[in-house]
VEXDOBA-182691 format. One line per 10 residues: their letters; for each residue x, y, z of C-alpha. Coordinates in nm, 2 decimals, m for minus. Example, Ala and Ser with C-alpha at 12.3 -4.5 7.8 and 13.67 -1.06 7.14 Angstrom:
% residues 2
AS = 1.23,m0.45,0.78 | 1.37,m0.11,0.71
This chain:
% residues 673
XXXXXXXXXX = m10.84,5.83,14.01 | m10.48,5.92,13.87 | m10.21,5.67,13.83 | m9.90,5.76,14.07 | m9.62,5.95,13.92 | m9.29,5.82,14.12 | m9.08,6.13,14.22 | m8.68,6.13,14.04 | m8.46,6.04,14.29 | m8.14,6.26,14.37
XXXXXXXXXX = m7.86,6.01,14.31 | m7.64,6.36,14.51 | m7.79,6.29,14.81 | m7.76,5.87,14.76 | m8.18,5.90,14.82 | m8.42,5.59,14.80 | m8.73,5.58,14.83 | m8.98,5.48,15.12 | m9.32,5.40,15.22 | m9.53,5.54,15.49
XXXXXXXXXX = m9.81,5.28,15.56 | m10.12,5.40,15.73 | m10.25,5.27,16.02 | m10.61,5.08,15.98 | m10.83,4.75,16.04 | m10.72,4.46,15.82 | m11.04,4.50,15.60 | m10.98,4.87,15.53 | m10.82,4.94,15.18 | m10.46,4.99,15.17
XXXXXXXXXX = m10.28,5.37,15.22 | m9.96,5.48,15.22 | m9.77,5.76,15.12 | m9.42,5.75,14.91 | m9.11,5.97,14.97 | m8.75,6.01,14.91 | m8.51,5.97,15.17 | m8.11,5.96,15.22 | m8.01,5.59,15.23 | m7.74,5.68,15.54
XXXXXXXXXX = m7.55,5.41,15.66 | m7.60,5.35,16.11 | m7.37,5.49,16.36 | m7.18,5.13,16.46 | m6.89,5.14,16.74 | m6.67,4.90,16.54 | m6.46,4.63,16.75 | m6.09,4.57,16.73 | m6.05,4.42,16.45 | m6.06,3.96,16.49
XXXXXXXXXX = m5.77,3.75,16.43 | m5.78,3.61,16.07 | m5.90,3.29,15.99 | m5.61,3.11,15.87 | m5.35,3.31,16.11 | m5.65,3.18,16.36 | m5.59,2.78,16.26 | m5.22,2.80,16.28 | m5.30,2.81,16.68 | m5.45,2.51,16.63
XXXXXXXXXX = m5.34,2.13,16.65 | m5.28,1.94,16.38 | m5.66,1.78,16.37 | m5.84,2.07,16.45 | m6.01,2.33,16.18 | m6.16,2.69,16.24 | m6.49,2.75,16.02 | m6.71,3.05,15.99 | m7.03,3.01,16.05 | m7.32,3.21,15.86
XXXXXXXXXX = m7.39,3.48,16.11 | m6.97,3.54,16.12 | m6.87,3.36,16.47 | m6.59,3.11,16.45 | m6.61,2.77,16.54 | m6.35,2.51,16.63 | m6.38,2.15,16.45 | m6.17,1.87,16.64 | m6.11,1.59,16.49 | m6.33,1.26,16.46
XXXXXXXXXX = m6.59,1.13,16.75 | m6.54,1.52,16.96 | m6.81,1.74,16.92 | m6.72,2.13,16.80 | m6.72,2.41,17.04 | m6.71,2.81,17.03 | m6.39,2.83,17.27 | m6.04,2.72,17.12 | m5.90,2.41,17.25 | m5.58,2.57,17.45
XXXXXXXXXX = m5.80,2.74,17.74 | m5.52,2.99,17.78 | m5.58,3.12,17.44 | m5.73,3.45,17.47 | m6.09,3.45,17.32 | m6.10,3.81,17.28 | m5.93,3.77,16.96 | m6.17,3.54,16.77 | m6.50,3.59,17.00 | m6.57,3.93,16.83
XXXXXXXXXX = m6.94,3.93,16.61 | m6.96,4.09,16.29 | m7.13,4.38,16.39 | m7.06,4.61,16.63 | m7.34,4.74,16.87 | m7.51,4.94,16.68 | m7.57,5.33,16.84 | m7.78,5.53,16.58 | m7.99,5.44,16.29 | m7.98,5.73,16.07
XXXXXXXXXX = m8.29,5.61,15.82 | m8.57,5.43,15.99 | m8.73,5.18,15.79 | m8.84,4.78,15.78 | m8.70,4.61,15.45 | m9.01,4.42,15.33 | m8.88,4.10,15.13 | m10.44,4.74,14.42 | m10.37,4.95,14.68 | m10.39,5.35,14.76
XXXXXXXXXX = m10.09,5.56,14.72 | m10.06,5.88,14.89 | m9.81,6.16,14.74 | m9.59,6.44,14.85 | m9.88,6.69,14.75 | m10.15,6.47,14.98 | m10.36,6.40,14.71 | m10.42,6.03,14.62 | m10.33,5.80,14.30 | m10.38,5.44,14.28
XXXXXXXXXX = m10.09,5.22,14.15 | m10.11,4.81,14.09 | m9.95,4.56,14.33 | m9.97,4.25,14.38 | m10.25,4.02,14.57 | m9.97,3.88,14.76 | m9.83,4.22,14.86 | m10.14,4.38,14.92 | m10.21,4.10,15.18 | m9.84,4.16,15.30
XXXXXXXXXX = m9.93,4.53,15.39 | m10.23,4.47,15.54 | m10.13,4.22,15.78 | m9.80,4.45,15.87 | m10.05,4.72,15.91 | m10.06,4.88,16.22 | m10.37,5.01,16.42 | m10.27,5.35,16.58 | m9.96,5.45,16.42 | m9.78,5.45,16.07
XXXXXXXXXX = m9.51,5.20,16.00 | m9.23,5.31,15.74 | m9.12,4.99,15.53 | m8.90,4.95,15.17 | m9.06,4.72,14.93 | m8.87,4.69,14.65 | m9.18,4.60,14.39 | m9.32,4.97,14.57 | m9.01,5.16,14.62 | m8.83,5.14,14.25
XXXXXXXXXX = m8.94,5.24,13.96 | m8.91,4.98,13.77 | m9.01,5.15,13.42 | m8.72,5.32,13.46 | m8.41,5.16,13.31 | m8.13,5.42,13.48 | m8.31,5.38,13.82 | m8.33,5.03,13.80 | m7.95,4.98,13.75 | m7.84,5.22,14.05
XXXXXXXXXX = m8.09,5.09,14.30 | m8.02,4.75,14.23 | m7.68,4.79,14.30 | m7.72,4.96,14.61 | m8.00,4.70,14.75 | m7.72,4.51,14.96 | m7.69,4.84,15.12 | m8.08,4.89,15.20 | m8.16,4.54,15.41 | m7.80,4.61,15.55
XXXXXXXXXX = m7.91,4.98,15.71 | m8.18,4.83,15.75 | m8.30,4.81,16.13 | m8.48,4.49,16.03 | m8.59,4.28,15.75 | m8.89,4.14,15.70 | m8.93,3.82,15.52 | m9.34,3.78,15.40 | m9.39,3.39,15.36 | m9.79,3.46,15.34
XXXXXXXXXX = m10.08,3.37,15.53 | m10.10,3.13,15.79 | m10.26,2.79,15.73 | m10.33,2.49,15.92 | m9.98,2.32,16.06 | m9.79,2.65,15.99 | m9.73,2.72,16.38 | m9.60,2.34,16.42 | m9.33,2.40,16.08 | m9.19,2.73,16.28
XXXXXXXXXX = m9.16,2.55,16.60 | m9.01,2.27,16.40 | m8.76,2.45,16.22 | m8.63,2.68,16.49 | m8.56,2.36,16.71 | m8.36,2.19,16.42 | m8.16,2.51,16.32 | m8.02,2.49,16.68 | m7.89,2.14,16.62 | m7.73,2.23,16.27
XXXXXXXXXX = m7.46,2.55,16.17 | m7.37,2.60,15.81 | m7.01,2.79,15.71 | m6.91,2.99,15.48 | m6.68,2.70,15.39 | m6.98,2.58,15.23 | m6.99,2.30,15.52 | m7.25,2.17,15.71 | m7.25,1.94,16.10 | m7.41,1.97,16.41
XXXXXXXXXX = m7.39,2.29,16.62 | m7.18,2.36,16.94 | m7.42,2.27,17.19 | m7.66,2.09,17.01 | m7.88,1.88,17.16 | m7.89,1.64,16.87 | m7.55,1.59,16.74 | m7.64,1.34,16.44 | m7.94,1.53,16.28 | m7.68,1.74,16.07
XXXXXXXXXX = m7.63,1.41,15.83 | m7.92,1.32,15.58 | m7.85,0.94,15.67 | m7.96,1.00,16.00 | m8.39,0.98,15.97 | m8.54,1.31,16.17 | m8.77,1.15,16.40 | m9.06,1.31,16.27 | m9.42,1.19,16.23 | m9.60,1.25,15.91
XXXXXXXXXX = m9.82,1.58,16.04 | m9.50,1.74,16.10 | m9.37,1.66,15.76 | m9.65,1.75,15.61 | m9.67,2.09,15.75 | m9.29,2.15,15.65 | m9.37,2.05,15.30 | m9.65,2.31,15.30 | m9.40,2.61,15.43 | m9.09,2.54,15.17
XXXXXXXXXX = m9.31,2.51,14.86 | m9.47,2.88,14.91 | m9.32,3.08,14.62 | m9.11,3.28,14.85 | m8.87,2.97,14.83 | m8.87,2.96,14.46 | m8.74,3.40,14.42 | m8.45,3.47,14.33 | m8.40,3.76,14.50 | m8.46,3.61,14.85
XXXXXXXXXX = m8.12,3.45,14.82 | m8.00,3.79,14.90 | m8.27,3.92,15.14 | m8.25,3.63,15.36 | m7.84,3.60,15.35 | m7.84,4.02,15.42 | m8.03,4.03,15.69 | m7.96,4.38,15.83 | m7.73,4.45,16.08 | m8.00,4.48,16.33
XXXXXXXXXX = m8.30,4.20,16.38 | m8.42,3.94,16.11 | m8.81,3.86,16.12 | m8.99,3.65,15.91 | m9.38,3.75,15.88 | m9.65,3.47,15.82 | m9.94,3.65,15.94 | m9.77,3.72,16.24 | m9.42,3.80,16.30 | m9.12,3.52,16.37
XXXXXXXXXX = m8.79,3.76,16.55 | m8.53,3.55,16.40 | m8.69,3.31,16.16 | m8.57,3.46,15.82 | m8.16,3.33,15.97 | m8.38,2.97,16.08 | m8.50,2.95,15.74 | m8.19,3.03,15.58 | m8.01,2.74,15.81 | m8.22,2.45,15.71
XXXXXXXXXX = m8.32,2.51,15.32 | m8.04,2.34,15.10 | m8.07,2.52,14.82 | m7.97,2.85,15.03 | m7.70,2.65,15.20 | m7.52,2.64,14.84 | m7.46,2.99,14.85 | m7.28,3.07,15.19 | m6.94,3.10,15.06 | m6.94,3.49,14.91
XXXXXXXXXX = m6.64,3.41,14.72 | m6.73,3.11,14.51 | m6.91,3.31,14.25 | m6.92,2.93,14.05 | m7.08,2.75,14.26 | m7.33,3.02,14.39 | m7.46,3.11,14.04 | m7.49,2.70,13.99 | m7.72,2.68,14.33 | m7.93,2.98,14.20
XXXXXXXXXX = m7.97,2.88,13.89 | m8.32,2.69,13.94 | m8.46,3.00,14.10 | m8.69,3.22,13.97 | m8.68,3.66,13.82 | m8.86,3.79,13.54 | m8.55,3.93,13.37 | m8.28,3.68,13.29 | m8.01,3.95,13.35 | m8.11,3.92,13.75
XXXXXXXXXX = m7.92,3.57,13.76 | m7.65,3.80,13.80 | m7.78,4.11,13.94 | m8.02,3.95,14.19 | m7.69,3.86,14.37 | m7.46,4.11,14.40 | m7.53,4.20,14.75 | m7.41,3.84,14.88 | m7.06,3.82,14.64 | m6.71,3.96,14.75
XXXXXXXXXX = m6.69,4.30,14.73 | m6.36,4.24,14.45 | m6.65,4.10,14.25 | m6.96,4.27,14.26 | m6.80,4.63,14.27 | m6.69,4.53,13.90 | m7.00,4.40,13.79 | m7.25,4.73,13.69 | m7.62,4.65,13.62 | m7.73,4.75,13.29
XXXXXXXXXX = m8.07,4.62,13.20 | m7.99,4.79,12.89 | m7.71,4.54,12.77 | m7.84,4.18,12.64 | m7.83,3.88,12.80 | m7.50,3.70,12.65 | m7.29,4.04,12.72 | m7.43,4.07,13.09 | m7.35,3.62,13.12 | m7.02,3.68,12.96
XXXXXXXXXX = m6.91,4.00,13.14 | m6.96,3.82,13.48 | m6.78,3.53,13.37 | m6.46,3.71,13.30 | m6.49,3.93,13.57 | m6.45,3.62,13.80 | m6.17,3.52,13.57 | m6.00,3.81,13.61 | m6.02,3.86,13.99 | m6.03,3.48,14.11
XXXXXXXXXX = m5.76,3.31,13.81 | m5.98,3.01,13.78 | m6.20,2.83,13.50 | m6.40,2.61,13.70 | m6.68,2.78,13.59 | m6.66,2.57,13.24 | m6.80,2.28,13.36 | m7.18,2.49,13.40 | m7.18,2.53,12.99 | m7.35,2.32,12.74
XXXXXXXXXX = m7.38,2.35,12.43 | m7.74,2.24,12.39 | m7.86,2.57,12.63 | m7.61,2.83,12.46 | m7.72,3.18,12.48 | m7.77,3.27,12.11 | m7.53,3.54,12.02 | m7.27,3.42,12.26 | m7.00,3.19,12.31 | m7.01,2.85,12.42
XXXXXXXXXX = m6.78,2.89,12.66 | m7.02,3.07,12.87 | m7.33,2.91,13.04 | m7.62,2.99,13.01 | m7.78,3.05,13.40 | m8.08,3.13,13.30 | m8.13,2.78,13.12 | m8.00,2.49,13.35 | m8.17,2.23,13.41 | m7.96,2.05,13.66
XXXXXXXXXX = m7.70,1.93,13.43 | m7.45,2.21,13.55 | m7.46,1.94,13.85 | m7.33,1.67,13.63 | m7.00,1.69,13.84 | m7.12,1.63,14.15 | m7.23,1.29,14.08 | m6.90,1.16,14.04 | m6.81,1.10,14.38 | m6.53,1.34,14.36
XXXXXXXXXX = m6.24,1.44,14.09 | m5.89,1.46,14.19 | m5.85,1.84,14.22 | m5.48,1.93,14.07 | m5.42,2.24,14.28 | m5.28,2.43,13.97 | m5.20,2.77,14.05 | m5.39,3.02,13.86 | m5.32,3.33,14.01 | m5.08,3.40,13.67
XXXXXXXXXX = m5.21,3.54,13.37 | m5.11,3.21,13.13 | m5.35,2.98,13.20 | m5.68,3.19,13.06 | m5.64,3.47,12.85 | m5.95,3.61,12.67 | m5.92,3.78,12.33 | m6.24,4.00,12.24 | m6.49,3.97,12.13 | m6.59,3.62,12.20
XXXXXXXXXX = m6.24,3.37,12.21 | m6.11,3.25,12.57 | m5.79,3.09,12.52 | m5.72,2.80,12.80 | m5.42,2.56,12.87 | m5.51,2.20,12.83 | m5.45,1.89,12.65 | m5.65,1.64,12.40 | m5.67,1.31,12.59 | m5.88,1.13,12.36
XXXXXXXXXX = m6.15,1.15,12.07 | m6.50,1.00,12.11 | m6.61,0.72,11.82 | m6.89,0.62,11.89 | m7.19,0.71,12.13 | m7.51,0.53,12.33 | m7.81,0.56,12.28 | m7.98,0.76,12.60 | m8.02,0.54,12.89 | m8.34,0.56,13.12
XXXXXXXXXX = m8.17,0.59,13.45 | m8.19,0.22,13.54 | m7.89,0.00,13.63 | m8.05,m0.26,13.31 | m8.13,0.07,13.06 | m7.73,0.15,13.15 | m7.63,m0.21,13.04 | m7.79,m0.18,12.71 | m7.65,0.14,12.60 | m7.33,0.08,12.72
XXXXXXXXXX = m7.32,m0.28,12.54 | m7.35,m0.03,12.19 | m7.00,0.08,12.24 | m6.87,m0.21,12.42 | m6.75,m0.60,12.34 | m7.05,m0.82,12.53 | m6.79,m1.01,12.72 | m6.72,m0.73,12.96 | m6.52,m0.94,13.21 | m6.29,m1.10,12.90
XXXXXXXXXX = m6.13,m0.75,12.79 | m5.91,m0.59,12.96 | m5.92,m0.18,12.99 | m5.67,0.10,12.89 | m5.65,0.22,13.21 | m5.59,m0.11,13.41 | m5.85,m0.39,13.49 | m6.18,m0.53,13.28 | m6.36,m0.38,13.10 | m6.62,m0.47,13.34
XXXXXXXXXX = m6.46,m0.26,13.59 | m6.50,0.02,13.38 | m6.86,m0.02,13.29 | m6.89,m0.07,13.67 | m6.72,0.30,13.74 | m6.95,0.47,13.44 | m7.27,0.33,13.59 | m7.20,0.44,13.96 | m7.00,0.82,13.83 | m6.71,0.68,14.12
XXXXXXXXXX = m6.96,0.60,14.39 | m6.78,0.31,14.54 | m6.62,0.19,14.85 | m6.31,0.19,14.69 | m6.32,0.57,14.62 | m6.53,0.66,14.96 | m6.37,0.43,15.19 | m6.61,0.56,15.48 | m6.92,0.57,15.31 | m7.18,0.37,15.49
XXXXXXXXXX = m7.41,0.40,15.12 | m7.20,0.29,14.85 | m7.11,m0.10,14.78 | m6.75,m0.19,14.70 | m6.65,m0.31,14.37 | m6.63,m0.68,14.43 | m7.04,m0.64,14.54 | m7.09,m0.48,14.22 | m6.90,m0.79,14.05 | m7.09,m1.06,14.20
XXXXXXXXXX = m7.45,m0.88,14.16 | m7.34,m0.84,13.79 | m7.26,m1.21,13.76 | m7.55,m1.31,13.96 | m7.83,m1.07,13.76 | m7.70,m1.13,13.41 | m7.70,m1.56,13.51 | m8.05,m1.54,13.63 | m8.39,m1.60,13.40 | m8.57,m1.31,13.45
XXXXXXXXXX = m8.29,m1.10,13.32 | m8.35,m0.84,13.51 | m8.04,m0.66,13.66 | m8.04,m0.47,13.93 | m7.69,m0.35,14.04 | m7.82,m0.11,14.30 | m7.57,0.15,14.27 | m7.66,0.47,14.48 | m7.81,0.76,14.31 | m7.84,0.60,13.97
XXXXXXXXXX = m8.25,0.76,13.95 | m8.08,1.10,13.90 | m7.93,1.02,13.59 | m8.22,0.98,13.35 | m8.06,1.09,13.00 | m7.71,0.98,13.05 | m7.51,0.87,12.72 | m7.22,0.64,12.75 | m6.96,0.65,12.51 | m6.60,0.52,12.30
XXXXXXXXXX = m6.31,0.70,12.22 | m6.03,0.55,11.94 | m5.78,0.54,12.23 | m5.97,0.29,12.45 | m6.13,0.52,12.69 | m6.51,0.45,12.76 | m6.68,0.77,12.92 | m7.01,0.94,13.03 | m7.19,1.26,13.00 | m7.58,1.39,13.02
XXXXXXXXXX = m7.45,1.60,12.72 | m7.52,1.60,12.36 | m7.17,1.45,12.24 | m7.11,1.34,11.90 | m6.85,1.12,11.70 | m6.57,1.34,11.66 | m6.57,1.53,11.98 | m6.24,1.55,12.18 | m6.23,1.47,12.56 | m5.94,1.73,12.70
XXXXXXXXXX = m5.83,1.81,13.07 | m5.80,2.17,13.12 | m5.62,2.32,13.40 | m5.78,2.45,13.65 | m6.10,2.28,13.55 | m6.19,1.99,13.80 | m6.35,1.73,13.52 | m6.27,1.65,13.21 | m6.44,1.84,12.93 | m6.60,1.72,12.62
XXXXXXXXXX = m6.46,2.01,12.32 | m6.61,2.03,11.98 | m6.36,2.10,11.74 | m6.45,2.40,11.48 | m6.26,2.56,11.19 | m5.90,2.77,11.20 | m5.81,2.48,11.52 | m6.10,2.62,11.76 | m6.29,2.48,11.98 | m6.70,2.47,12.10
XXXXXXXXXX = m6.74,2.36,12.45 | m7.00,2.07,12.49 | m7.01,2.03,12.84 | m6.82,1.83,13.16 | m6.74,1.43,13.14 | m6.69,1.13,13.28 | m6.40,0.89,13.18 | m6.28,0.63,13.38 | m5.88,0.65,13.39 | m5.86,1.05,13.38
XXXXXXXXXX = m6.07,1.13,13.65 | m5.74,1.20,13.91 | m5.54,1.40,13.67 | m5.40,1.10,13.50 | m5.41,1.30,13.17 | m5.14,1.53,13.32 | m4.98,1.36,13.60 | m4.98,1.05,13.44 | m5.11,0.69,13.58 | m5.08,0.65,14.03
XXXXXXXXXX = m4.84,0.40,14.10 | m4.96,0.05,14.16 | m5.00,0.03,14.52 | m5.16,0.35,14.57 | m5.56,0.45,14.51 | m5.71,0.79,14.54 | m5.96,0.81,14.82 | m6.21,1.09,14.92 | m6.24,1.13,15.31 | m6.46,1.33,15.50
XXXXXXXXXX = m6.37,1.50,15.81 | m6.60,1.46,16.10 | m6.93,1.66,16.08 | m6.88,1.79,15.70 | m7.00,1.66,15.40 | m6.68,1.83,15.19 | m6.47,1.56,15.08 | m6.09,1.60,15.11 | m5.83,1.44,14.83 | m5.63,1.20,14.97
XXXXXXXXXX = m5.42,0.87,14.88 | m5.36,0.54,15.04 | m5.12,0.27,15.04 | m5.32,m0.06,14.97 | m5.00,m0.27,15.08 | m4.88,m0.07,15.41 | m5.21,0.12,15.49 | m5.04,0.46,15.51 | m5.25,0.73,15.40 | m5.17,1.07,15.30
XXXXXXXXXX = m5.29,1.45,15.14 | m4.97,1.43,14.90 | m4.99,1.35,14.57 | m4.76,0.98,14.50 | m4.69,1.12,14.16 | m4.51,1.43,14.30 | m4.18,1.48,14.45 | m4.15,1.61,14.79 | m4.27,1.94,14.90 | m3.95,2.22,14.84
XXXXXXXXXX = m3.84,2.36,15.15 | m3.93,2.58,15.30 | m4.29,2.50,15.18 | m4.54,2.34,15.39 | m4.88,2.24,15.39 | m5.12,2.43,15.62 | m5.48,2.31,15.55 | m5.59,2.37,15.22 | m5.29,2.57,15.13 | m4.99,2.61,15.11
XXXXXXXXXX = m4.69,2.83,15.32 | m4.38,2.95,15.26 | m4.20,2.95,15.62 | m3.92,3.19,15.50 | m4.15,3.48,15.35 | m4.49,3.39,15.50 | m4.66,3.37,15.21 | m5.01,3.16,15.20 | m5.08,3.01,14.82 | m5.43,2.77,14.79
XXXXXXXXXX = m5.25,2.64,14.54 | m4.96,2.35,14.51 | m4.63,2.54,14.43 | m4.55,2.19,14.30 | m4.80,2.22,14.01 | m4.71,2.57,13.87 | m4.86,2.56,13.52 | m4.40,2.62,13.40 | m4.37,2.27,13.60 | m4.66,2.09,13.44
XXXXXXXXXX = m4.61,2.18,13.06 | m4.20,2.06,13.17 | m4.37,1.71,13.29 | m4.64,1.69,13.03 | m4.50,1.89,12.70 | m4.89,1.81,12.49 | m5.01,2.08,12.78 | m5.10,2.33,12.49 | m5.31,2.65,12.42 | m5.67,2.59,12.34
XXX = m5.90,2.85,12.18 | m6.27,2.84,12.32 | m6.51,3.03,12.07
């Protein structure tokens, strides 16, 4: 039998292509018939349009926030020990204004079809051709199969031609649109097995106690029956055939796909179904709820941090790190990005990176690079995605950095110089001298690498930044995870516990020490390391003696910056360095009675930037270091208004890149290659 010959599709008429699955018994063999079709968006009568989320919390008082969930409905956050709710707190408020869905009701579906997230192929001309698939999606098909009547579905792996490069780059750009149109969307987990009914029932009741924003927050759910289950300290009260059968549901591959990031996030604008031998109405939004590594990507706009929580996931072609997630990024993003399977690699990596520079103004995205992973062919200044192996995550183990809100939104902070030079405002803190050896994750592997760059009286020598040196060593070993630093932390000891078990391990006989400091097992491979100025730091990568440590603006952590010939610059990859971890390298040192905290609001795991008074307890969002907020600017959330022109900035107008080079004149340019 003939091999199918896929039809050209007429890009005119915006046409993709569909299957026509036969009806038949589950053991009959598998026939369908493909065909082009107009991809033709549905009839939808459109609401007024919702009051805007920020103009939406200026209603509010002072201690509530307005978040938007995942499926697009707003929800109103009081302040600590109230629960949230859908209705806004002033009852006279008229709800019509915020209590508007995302979709309209939906009137006419112009293209049937089911998005589908060796068998018999059936063309235009009737006759039949045989094409290769999958064992998974054969089993798919037959199991969606119906008895009586055909059932028209979109497979991508069926329904693109994917020896054919030009196809491949206009249909991939246009998938957002097919599970959009798309009455419904299948999500294929596989066959059932023993305990798979008990995970569904399981996960549908616990993605009723939990919402997710796109503020990339997470707390219980309006309603919720179970307020606390929302924080991992709290223990699910589940027995060990229930965890069990969860286990065996989120380690089917269909977790591990790239692409599914954007099936399951899509949706369609009518209903989501997840298929596991039978069909779930609803399941593909439950599974999306409760998977963490999904969770990561909620916010559309934070291309960063989305490509970071992707980055584990699994495509064939590298290139689909970016393509595969198109569909879910802001439209001021993705409609500059073109697939072109045709293009390598390091152009596709470094085209998306400036693109997000361009549109967004910010360079957080440095702290994913290192130098060890660098595409060959490209700069260092842009990581690698498809070669991460969790070190991009480095930063989140500090506890927090004190975020300068620079604003960005100019053109002199970042200005890229083709074909491969990114020129970034910053300055050289310090210079690394000497460097550990790698440390095996334990609290006594970190003591004996950081003794190679340190005096072995740690509590006799005082540190640059203020306090021992044992201090310091303290800081490195727990990335900031203290009390000090996460005054309502329930996990992390306070630095005078960390003192006494120091004294009390390193006195005892069996010389073992155990400081206990949270979260240490997930640092197998850290270095420790000197700098001439005094400075002791930390990094998972590959530094070496020479290496500067600078603070760039509008990157969170400090970086670590190999210097190269003609006065450029390699990037290594993000830091640690006790004394420059709250902007100290711009700013300069916080006054003696104040610390920097992080705080969490009530139901969210997002920590907020604040600073406290150790002698009168007052505590407060503004900076010490700054002077007063110029009228008529005030603070309104996370941003920033000006009450005479209305204007909302997310950045501090305080910290405008002209004021910080005034306050700190060795801000200078630095050329990335």
């Amino acid at each position: 039998m003939q091999q199918y010959q896929y039809e050209s599709l007429n890009m005119d008429l915006d046409e993709i292509r569909l299957i026509e699955l036969m009806p038949g018994s589950f053991g009959d063999d598998v026939r369908l018939r493909i065909y082009n079709a107009p991809l033709v968006a549905p009839i939808i009568k459109r609401p007024d349009e919702r009051i805007p989320l920020q103009e939406l919390q200026e209603t509010l008082p002072d201690d509530w926030i307005v978040r938007e969930t995942l499926d697009g409905r707003y929800m109103f956050c009081p302040g600590k020990d109230r629960l949230r709710s859908w209705y806004h707190p002033d009852p006279e408020f008229d709800h019509s204004l915020y209590n508007i869905q995302e979709h309209g009701e939906v009137l006419e579906y112009k293209t049937i079809y089911e998005a589908l997230v060796q068998a018999y192929i059936q063309d235009s001309s009737r006759n039949f051709a045989t094409i290769k698939i999958s064992a998974n999606l054969a089993s798919a098909l037959k199991h969606l199969r119906l008895t009586l009547q055909t059932r028209t579905l979109w497979v991508d792996a069926l329904c693109i031609n994917q020896n054919d490069i030009l196809e491949r780059n206009s249909q991939v750009q246009r998938m957002d649109k097919v599970y959009k149109f798309a009455p419904s969307v299948i999500v294929w987990l596989g066959e059932a097995a023993a305990g798979s009914d008990q995970a569904i029932r399981t996960v549908e009741h616990l993605s009723h106690q939990v919402e997710i924003t796109r503020q990339n927050t997470i707390g219980e759910a309006p309603e919720a029956e179970e307020p606390h289950w929302w924080n991992p300290v709290i223990p699910l009260p589940y027995n060990e055939e229930t965890w069990d059968s969860l286990a065996a549901i989120f380690i089917r591959p269909w977790f591990t796909r790239l692409w599914v990031v954007q099936e399951a996030h899509l949706g369609g604008v009518g209903r989501s179904k997840t298929a596991l031998s039978r069909e779930v109405p609803g399941l593909s939004k439950v599974l999306l709820s409760v998977k963490p590594a999904m969770t990561e990507v909620s916010d559309a706009t934070d291309f960063p941090r989305l490509l970071s929580a992707i980055c584990h996931r699994q495509c064939l072609d590298p290139r689909d790190k970016i393509y595969g997630i198109l569909g879910i990024l802001s439209n001021n993003i993705s409609s500059q990005i073109k697939p072109d399977y045709r293009s390598s690699v390091a152009e596709v990596y470094k085209c998306a990176m400036l693109t997000d520079i361009n549109i967004n103004k910010r360079i957080q995205i440095l702290q994913s690079c290192d130098i060890e992973a660098r595409i060959p062919e490209g700069p260092s200044w842009v990581p690698n995605w498809a070669d991460l192996d969790g070190r991009q995550h480095f930063s989140t183990y500090f506890g927090g950095i004190g975020r300068l809100m620079v604003d960005t939104s100019g053109s002199t902070l970042v200005n890229y110089i083709q074909p491969n030079v990114l020129e970034v405002v910053g300055r050289q803190c310090a210079q690394v001298l000497s460097i550990s050896a790698l440390t095996s994750g334990t609290a006594e592997g970190q003591v004996r690498a950081f003794s190679e760059i340190a005096p072995a009286c740690l509590e006799d020598n005082e540190y640059i930044a203020g306090g021992s040196l044992l201090d310091a060593f303290i800081t490195l070993v727990s990335l900031g995870r203290v009390k000090e630093r996460f005054p309502h932390s329930i996990l992390y000891p306070s630095m005078a516990e960390l003192r006494m078990r120091y004294q009390a391990e390193k006195s005892s006989s069996h010389q073992k020490l155990d400081l206990q400091v949270q979260s240490n097992g997930h640092l197998d491979g850290l270095t420790f390391f000197s700098m001439k100025e005094g400075y002791v730091g930390a990094t998972l990568f590959k530094a070496q003696s020479g290496d500067c440590v600078c603070i760039i603006l509008g990157v969170d952590n400090p970086m670590l910056l190999r210097p190269a010939a003609s006065g450029n610059f390699f990037v290594v990859g993000s830091c640690f360095v006790h004394g420059l971890m709250n902007a100290e390298g711009v700013l300069g040192p916080m006054p003696n009675e104040w610390r920097f905290i992080l705080t969490r609001d009530h139901g969210y795991p997002e920590k907020s930037c604040a600073y406290i008074n150790d002698e009168t307890g007052e505590q407060t969002r503004e900076d010490p270091r700054l002077p007063p907020l110029p009228i008529p600017w005030k603070r309104i959330g996370d941003g920033y208004r000006n009450d005479e022109t209305g204007e909302l900035v997310p950045y501090d107008p305080r910290t405008t890149p002209e004021a910080l080079i005034e306050r700190c004149p060795s801000l200078t340019t630095l050329r990335l290659i």
